[in-house]
C-alpha positions, -999 to +999 in steps of 0.1 A: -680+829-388-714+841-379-743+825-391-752+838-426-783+837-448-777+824-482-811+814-494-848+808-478-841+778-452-808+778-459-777+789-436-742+790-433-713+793-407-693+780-379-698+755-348-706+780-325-734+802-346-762+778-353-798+796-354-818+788-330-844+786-358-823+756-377-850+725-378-820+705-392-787+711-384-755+696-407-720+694-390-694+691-422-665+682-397-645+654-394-637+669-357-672+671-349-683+638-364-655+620-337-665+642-308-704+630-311-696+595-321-676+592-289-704+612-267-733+591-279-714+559-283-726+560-316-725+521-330-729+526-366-718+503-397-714+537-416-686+554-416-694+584-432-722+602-414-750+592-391-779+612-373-784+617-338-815+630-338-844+645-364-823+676-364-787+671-359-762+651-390-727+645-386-709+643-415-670+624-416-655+653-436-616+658-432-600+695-433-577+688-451-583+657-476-565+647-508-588+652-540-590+610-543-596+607-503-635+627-506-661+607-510-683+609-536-713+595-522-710+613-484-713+645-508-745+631-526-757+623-492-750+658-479-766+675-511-795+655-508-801+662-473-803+697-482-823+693-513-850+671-495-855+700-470-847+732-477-882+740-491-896+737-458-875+738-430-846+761-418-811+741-428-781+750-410-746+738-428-707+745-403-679+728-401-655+738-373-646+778-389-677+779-422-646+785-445-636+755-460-661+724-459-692+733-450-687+764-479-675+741-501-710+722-499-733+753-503-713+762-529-717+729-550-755+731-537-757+765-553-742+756-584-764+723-591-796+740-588-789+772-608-783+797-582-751+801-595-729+797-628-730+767-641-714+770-675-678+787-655-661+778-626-648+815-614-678+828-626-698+810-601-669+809-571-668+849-574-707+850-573-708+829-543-677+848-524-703+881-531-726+862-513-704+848-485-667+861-485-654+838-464-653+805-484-614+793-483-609+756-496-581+734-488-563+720-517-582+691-522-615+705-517-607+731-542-594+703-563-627+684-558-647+716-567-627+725-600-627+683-607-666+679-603-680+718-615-709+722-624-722+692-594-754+683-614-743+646-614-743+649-573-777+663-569-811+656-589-830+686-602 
């Protein structure tokens, strides 16, 4: 999936797409996560995401997780990271494909603040697939989505 633009300072898509604009670029991919880990040698006490540089975040995201197996606080990390930032610099968000997990994470982003639905869940899912057609979550990230709607607990306004 191409990159897409989904709000000011605030893009979505796969691996292979990211803007050359993006000041801070978030990998949702549990893939991804291992591949830099290994290639930097990363020697880190956390196991759910660490930065390699002022730009780049690696998030330990699995494809295809149970509901019980995502953790709670990696997606208040992730939301905050984007919250912190998006007023001023370019944020990119991809997994491996920018169906499942990183669209999952804009999409929970979108609902906290008010850019989407917040009162019903298909409400606010169709309003984001008119935005971006391409979100497909996995089972338990759908489960986690449907479990946790409307996300205000994940993010401070």
């Amino acid at each position: 999936m191409s990159a897409k633009k989904i709000l000011d300072h605030l893009y979505l898509g796969d691996r292979h797409s990211i803007p050359t604009s993006a000041e801070i670029v978030i990998s949702c991919a549990e893939e991804i996560y291992q591949e830099q880990r290994i290639k930097m040698a990363e020697k880190t006490d956390s196991n759910d995401h660490f930065w390699t540089d002022k730009k780049h975040v690696y998030f330990n995201f699995k494809d295809y997780p149970t509901f019980q197996a995502i953790d709670i606080n990696s997606i208040i990390q992730v939301l905050k990271i984007i919250d912190n930032n998006i007023r001023n610099k370019d944020i990119y968000v991809h997994c491996i494909w920018g169906i499942n997990r990183s669209a999952t994470i804009v999409f929970m982003y979108l609902v906290a603040k008010g850019y989407l639905n917040t009162e019903d869940f298909d409400a606010a899912l169709e309003g984001f697939e008119r935005l971006y057609p391409y979100i497909d979550p996995n089972p338990g990230w759908f489960d986690f989505l449907m479990s946790e709607f409307p996300y205000t607990h994940l993010i401070s306004n």
